[in-house]
PyMOL Python script that loads the backbone (N, CA, C, O; Angstrom):
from pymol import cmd

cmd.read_pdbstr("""\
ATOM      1  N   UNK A   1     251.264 154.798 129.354  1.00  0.00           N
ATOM      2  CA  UNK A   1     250.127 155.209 130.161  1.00  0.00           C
ATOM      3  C   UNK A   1     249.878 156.692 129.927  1.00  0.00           C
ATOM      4  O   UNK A   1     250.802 157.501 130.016  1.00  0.00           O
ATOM      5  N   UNK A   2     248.601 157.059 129.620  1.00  0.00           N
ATOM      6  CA  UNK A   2     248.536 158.220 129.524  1.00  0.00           C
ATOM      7  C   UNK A   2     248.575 159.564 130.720  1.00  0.00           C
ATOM      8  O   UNK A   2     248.599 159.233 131.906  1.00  0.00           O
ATOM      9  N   UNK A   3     248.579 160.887 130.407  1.00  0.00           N
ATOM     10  CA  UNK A   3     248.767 161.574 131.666  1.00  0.00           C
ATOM     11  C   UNK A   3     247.510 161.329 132.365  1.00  0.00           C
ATOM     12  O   UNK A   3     246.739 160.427 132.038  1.00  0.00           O
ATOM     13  N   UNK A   4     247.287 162.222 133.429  1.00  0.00           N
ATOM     14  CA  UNK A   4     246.033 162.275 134.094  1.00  0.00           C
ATOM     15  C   UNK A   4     245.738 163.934 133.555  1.00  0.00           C
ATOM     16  O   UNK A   4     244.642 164.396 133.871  1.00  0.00           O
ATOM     17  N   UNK A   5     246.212 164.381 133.155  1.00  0.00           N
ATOM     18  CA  UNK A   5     245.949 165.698 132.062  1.00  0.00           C
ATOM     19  C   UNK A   5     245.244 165.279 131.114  1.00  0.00           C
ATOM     20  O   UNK A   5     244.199 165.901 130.926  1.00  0.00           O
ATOM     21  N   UNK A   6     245.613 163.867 130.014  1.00  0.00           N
ATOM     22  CA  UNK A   6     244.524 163.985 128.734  1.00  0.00           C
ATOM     23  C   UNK A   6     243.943 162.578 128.948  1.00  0.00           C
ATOM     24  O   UNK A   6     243.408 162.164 127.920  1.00  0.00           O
ATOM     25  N   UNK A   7     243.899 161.842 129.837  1.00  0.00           N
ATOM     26  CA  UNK A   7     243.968 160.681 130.286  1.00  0.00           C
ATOM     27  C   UNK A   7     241.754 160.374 130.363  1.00  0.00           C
ATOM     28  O   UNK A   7     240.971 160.303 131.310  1.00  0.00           O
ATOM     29  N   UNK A   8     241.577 160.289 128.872  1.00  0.00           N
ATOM     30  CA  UNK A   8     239.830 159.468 128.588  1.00  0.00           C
ATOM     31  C   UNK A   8     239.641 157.969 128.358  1.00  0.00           C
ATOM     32  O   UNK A   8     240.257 157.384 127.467  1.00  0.00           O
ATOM     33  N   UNK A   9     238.839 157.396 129.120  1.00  0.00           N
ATOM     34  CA  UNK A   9     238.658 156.057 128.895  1.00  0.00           C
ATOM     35  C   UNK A   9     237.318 155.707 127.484  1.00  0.00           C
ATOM     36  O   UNK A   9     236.118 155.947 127.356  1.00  0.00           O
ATOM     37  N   UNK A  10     237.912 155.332 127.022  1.00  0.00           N
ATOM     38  CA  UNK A  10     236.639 155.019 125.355  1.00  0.00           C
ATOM     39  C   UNK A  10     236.569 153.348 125.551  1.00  0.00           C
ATOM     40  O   UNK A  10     237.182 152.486 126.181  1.00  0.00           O
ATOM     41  N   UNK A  11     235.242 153.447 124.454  1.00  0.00           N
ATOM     42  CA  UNK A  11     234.704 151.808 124.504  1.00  0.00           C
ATOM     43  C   UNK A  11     235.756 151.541 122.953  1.00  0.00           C
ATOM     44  O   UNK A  11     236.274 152.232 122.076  1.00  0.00           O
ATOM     45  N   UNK A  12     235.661 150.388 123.254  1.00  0.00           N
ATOM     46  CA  UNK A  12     236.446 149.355 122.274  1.00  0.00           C
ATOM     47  C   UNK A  12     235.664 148.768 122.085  1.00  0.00           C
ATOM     48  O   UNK A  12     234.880 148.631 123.024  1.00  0.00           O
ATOM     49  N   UNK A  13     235.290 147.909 120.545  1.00  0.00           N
ATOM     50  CA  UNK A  13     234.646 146.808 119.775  1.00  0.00           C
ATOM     51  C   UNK A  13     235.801 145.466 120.128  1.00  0.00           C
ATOM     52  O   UNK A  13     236.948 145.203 120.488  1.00  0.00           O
ATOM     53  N   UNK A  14     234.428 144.873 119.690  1.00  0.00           N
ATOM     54  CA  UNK A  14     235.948 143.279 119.545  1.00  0.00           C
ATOM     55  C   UNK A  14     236.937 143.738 118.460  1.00  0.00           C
ATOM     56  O   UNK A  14     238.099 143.699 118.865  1.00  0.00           O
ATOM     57  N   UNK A  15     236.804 144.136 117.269  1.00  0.00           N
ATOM     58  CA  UNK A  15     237.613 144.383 116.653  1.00  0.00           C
ATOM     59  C   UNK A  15     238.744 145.285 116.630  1.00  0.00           C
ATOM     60  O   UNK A  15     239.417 145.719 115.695  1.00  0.00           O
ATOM     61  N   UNK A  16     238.786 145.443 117.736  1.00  0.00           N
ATOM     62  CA  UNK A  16     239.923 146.587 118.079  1.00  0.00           C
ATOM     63  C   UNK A  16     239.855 148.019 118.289  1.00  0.00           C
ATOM     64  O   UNK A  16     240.418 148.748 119.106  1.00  0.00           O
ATOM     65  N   UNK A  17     239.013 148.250 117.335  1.00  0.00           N
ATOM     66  CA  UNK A  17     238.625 149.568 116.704  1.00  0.00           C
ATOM     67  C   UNK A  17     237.706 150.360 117.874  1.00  0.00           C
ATOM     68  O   UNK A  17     237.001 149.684 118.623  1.00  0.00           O
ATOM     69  N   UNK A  18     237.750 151.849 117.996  1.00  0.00           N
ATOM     70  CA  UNK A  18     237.408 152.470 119.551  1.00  0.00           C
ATOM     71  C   UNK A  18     236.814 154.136 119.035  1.00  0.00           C
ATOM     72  O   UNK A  18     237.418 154.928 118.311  1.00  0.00           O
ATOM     73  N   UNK A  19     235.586 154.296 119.618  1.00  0.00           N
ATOM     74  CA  UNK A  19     234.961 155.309 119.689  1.00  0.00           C
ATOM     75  C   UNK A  19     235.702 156.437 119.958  1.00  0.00           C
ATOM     76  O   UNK A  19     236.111 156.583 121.110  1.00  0.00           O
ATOM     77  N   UNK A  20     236.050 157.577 118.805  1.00  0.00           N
ATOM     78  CA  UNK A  20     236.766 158.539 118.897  1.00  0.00           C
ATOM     79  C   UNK A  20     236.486 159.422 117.557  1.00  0.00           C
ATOM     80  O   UNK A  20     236.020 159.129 116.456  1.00  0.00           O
ATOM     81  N   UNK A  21     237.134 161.022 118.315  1.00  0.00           N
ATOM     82  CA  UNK A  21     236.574 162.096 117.255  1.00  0.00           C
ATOM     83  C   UNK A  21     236.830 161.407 115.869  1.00  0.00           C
ATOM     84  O   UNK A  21     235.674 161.432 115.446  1.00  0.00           O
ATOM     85  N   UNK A  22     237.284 161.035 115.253  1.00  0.00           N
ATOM     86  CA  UNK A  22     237.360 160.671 113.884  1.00  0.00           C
ATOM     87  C   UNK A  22     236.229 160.009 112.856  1.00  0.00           C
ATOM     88  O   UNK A  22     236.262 159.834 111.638  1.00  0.00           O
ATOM     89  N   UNK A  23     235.302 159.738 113.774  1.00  0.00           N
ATOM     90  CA  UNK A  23     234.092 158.915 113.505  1.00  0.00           C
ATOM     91  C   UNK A  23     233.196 160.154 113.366  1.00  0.00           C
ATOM     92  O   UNK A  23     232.037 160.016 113.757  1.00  0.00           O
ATOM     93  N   UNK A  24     233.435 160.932 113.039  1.00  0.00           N
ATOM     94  CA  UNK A  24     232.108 161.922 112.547  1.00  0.00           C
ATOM     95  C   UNK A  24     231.461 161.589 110.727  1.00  0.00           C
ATOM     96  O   UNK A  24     232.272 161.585 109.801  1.00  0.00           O
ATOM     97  N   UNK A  25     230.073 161.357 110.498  1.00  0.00           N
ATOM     98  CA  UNK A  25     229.773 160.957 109.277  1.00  0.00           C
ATOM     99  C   UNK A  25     229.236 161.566 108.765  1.00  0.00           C
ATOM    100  O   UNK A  25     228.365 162.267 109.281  1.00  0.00           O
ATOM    101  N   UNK A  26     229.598 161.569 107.181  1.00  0.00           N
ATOM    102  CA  UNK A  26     229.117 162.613 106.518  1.00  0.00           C
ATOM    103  C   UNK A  26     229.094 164.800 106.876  1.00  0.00           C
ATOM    104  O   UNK A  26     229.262 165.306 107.985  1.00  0.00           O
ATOM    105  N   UNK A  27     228.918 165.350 105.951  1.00  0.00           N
ATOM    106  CA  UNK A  27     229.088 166.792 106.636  1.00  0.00           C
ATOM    107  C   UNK A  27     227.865 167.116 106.518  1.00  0.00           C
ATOM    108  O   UNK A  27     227.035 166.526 105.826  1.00  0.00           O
ATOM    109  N   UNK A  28     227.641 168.340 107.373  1.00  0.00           N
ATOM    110  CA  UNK A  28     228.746 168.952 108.382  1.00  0.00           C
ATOM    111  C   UNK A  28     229.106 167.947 109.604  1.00  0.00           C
ATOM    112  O   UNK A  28     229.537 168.593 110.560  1.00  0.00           O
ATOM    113  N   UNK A  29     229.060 166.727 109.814  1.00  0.00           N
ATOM    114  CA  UNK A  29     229.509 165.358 110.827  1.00  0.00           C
ATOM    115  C   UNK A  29     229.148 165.418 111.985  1.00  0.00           C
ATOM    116  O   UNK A  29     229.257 166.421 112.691  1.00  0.00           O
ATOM    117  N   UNK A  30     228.643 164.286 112.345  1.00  0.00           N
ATOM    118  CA  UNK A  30     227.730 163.742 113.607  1.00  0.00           C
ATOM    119  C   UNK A  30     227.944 162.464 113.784  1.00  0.00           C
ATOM    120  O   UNK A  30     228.286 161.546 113.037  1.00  0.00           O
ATOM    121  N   UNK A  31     227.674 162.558 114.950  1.00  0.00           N
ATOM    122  CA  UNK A  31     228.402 161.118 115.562  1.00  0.00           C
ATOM    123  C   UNK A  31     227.072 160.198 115.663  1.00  0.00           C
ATOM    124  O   UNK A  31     226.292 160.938 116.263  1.00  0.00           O
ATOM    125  N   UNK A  32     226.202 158.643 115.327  1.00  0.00           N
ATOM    126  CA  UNK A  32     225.393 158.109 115.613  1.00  0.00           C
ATOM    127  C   UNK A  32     226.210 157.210 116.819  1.00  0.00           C
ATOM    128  O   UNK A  32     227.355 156.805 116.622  1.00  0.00           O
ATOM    129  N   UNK A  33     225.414 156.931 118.192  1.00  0.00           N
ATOM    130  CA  UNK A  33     225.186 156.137 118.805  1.00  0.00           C
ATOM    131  C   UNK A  33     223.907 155.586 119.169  1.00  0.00           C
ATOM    132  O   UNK A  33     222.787 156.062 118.986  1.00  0.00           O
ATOM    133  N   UNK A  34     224.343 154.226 119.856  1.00  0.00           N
ATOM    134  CA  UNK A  34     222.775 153.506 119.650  1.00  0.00           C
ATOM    135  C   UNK A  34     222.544 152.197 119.307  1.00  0.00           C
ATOM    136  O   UNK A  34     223.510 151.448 119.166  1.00  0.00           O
ATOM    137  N   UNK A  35     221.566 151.848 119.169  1.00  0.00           N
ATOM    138  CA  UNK A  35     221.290 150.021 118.823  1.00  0.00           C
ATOM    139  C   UNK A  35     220.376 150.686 117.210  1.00  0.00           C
ATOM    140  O   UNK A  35     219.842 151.734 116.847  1.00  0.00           O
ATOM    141  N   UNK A  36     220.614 149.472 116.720  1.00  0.00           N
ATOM    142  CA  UNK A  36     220.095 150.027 115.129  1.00  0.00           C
ATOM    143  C   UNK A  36     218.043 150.163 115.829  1.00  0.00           C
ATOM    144  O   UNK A  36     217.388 149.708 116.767  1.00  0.00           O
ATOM    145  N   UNK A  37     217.822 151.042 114.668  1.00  0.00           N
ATOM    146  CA  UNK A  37     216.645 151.464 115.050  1.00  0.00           C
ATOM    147  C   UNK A  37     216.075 152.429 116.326  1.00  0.00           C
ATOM    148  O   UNK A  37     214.935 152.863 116.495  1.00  0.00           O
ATOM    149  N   UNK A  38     217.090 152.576 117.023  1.00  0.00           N
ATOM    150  CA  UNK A  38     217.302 153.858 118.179  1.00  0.00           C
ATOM    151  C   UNK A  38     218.261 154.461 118.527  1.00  0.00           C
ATOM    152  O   UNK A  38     218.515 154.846 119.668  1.00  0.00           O
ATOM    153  N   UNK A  39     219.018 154.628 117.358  1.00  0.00           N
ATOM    154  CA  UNK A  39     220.285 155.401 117.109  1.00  0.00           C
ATOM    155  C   UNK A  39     220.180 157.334 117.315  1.00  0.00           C
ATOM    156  O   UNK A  39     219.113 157.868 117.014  1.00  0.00           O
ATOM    157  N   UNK A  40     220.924 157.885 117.640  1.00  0.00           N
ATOM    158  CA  UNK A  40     220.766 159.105 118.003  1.00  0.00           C
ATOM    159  C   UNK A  40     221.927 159.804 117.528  1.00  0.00           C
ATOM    160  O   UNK A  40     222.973 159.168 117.399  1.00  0.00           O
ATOM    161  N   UNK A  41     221.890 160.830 117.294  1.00  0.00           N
ATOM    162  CA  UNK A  41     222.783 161.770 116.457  1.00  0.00           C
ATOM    163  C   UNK A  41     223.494 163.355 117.401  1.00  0.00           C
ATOM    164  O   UNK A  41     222.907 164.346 117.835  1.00  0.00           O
ATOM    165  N   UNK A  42     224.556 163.072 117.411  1.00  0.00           N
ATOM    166  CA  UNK A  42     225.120 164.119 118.211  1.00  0.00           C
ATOM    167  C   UNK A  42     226.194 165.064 117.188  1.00  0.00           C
ATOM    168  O   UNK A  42     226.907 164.485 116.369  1.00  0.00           O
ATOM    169  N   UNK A  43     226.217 166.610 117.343  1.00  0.00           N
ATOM    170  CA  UNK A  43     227.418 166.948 116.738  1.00  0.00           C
ATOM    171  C   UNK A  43     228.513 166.912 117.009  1.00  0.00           C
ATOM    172  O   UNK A  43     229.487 166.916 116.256  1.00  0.00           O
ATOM    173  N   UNK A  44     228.443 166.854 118.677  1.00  0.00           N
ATOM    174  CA  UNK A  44     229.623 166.871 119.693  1.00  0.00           C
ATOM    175  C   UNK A  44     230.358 165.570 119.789  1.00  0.00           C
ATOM    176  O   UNK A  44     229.809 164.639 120.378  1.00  0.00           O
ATOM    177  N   UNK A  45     231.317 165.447 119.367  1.00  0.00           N
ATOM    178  CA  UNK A  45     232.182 164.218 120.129  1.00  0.00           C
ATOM    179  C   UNK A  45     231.899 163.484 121.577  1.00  0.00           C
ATOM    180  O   UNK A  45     231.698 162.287 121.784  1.00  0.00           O
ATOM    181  N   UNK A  46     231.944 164.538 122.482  1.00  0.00           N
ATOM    182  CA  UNK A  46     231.752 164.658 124.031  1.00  0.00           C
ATOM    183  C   UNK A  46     230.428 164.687 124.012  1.00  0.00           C
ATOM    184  O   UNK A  46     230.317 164.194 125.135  1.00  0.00           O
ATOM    185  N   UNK A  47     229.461 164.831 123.720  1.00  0.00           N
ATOM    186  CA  UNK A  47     227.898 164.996 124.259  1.00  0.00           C
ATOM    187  C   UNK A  47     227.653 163.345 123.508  1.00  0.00           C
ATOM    188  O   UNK A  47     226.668 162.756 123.954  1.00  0.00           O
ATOM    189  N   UNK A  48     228.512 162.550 122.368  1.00  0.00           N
ATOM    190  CA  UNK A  48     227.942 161.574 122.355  1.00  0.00           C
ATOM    191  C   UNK A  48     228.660 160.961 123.552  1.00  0.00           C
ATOM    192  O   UNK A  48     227.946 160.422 124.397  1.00  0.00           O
ATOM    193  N   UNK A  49     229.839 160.973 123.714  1.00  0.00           N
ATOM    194  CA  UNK A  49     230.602 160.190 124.407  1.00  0.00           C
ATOM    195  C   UNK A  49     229.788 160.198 125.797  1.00  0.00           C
ATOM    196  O   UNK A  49     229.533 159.028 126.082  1.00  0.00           O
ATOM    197  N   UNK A  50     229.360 160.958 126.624  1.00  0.00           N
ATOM    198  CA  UNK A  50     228.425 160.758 127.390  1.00  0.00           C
ATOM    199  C   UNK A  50     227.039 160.137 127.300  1.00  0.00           C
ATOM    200  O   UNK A  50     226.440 159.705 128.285  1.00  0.00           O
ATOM    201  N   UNK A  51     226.604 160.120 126.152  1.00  0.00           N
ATOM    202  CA  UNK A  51     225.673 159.437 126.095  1.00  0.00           C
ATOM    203  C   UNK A  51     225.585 157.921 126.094  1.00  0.00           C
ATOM    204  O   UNK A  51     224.652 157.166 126.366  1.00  0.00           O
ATOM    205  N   UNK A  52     227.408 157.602 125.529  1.00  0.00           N
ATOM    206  CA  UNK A  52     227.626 156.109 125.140  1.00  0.00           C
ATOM    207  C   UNK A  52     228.019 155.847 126.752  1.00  0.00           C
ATOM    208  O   UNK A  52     227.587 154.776 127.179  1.00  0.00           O
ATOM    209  N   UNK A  53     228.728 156.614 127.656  1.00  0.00           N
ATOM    210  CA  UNK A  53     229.054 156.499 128.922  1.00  0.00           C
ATOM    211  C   UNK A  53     227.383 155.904 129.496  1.00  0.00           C
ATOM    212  O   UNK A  53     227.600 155.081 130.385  1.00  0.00           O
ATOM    213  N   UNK A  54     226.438 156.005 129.353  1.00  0.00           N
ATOM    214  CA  UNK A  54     225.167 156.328 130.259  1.00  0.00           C
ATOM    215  C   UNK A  54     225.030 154.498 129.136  1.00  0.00           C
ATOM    216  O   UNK A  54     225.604 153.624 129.785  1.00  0.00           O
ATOM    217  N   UNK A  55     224.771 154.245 128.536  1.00  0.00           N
ATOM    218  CA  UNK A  55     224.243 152.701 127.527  1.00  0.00           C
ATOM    219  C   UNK A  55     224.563 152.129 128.101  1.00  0.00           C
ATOM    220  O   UNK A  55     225.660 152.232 128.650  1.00  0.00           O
ATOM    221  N   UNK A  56     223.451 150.899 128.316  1.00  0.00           N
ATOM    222  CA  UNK A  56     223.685 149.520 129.399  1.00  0.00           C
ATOM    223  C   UNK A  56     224.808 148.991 128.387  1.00  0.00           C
ATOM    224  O   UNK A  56     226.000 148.828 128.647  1.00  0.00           O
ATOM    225  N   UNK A  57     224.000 148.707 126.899  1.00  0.00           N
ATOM    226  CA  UNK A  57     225.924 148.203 126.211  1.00  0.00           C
ATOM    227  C   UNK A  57     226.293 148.903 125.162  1.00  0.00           C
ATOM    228  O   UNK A  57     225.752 148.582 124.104  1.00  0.00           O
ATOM    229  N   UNK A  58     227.293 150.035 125.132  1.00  0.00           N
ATOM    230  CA  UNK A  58     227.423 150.922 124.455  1.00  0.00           C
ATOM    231  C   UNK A  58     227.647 151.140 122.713  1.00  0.00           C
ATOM    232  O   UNK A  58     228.876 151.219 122.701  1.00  0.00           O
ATOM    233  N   UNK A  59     227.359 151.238 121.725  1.00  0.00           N
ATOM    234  CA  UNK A  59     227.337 150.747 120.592  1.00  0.00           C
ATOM    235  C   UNK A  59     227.224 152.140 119.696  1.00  0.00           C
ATOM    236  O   UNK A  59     226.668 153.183 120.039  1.00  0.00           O
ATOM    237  N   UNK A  60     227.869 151.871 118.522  1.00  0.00           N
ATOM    238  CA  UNK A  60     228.022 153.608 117.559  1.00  0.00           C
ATOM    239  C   UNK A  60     228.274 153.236 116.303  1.00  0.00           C
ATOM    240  O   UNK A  60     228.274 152.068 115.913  1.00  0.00           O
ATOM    241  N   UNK A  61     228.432 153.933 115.823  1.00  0.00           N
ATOM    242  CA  UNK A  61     228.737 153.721 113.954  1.00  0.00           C
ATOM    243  C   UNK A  61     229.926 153.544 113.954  1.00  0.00           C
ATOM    244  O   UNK A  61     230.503 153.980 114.951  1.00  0.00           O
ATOM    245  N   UNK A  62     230.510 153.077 113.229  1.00  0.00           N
ATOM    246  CA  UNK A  62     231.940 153.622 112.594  1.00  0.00           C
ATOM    247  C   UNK A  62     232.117 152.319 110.948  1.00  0.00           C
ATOM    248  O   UNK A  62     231.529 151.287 110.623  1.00  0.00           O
ATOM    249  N   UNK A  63     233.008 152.979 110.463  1.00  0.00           N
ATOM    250  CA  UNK A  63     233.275 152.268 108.750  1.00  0.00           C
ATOM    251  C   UNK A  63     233.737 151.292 108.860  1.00  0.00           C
ATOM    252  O   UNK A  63     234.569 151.337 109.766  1.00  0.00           O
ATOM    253  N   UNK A  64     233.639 149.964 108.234  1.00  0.00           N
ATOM    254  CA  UNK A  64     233.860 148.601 107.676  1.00  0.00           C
ATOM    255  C   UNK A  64     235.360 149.073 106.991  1.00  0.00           C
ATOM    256  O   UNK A  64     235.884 150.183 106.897  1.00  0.00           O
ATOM    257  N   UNK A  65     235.785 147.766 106.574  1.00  0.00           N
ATOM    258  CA  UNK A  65     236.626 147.840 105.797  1.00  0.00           C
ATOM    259  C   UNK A  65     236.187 148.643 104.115  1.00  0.00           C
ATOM    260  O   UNK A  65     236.809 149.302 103.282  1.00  0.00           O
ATOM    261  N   UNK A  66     235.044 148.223 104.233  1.00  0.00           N
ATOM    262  CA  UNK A  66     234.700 148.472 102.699  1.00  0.00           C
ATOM    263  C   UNK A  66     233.651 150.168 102.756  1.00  0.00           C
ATOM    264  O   UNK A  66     232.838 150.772 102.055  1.00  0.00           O
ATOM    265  N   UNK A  67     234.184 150.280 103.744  1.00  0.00           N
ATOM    266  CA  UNK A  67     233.269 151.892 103.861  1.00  0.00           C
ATOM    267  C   UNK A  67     232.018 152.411 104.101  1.00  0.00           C
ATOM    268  O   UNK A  67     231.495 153.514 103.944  1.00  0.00           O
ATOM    269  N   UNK A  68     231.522 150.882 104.701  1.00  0.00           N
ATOM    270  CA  UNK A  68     230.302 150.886 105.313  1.00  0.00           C
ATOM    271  C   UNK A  68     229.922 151.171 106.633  1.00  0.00           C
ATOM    272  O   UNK A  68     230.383 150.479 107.540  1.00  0.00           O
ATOM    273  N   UNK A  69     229.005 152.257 106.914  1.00  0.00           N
ATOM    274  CA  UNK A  69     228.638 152.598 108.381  1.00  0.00           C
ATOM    275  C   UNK A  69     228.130 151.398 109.029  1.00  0.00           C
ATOM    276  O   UNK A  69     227.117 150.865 108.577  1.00  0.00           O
ATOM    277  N   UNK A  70     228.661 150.979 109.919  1.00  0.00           N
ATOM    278  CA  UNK A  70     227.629 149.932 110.941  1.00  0.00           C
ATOM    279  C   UNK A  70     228.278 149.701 112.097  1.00  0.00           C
ATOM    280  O   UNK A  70     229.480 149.652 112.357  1.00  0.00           O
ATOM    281  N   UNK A  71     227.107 149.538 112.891  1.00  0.00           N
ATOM    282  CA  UNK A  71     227.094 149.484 114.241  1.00  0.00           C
ATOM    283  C   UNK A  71     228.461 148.464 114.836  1.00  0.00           C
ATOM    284  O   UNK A  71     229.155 147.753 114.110  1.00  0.00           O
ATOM    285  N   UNK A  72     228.564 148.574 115.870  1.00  0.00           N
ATOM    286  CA  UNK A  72     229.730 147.783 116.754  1.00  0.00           C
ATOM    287  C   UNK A  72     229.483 148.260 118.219  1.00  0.00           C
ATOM    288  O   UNK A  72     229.376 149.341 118.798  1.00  0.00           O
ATOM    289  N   UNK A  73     229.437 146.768 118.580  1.00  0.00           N
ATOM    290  CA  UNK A  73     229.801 147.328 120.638  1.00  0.00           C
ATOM    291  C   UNK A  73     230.138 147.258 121.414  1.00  0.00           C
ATOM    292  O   UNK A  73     230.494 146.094 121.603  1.00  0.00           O
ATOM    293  N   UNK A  74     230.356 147.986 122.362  1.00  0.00           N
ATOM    294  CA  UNK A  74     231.666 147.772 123.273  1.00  0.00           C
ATOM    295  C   UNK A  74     231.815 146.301 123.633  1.00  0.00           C
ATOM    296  O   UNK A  74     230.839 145.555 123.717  1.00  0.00           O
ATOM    297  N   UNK A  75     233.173 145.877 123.859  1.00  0.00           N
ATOM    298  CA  UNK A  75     233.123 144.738 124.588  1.00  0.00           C
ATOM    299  C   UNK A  75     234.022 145.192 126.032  1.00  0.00           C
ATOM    300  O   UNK A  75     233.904 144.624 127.118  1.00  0.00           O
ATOM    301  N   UNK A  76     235.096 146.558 125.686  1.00  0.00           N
ATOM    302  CA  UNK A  76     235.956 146.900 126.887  1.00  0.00           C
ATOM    303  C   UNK A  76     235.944 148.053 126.658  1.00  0.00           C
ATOM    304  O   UNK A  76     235.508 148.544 125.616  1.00  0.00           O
ATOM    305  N   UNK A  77     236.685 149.008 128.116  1.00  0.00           N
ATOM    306  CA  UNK A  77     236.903 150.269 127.990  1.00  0.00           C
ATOM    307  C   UNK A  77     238.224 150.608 128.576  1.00  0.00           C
ATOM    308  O   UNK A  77     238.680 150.292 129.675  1.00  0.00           O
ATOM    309  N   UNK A  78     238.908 151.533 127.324  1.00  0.00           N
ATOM    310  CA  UNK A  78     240.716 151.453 127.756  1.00  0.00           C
ATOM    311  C   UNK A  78     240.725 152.967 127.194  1.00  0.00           C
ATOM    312  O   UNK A  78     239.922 153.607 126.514  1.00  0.00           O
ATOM    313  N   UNK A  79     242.120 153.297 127.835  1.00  0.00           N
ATOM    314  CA  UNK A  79     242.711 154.437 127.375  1.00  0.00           C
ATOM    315  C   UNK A  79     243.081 153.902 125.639  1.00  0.00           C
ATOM    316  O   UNK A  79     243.382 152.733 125.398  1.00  0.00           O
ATOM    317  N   UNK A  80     243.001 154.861 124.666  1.00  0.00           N
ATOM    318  CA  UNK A  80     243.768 154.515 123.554  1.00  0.00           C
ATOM    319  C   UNK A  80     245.232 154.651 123.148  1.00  0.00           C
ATOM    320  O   UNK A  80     245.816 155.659 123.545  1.00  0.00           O
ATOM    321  N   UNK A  81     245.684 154.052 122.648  1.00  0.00           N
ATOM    322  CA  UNK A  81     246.953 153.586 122.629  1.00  0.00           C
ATOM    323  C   UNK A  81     247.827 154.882 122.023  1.00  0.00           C
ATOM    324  O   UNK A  81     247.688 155.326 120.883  1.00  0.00           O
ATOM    325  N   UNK A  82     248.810 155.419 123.090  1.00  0.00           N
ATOM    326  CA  UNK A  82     249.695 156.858 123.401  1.00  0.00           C
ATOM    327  C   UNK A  82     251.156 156.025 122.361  1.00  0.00           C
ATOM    328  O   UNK A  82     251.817 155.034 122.671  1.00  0.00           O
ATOM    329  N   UNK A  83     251.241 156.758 121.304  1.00  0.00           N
ATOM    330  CA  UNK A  83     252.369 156.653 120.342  1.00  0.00           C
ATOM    331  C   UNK A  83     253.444 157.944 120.894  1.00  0.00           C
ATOM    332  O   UNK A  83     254.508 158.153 120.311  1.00  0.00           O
TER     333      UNK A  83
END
""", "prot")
cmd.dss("prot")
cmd.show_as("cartoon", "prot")
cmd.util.cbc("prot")
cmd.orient("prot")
């Protein structure tokens, strides 16, 4: 369980996979959230993450196996997993 010091709740895809700084695309990197065709572009990690906080169903880019940007959307929202 994480502290209540660094303790953020993020959306999760069905596939496991969860909205976080690492998802910045291309440079200088920006985060897309959004439904395709009204996708929006943030530089901030946190200014998207609020924006995905505010989405009736929250949805963002992130890479395929094969290195393709595409959309995914939340199905849950969890702390990410503290190694």
């Amino acid at each position: 369980m994480p502290s209540a010091k660094n303790a953020i709740l993020l959306p999760y895809a069905v596939d496991g996979s969860y909205f976080n700084p690492s998802l910045c695309y291309q440079k200088p990197g920006f985060y897309t959230v959004g439904e395709e065709g009204k996708e929006i572009t943030f530089e901030s990690f946190d200014a998207a993450l609020e924006h995905i906080k505010m989405m009736y169903t929250p949805r963002w880019r992130r890479p395929n196996e094969a290195g393709v940007w595409e959309i995914v959307s939340a199905v849950k929202w969890e702390f990410p997993n503290q190694k």
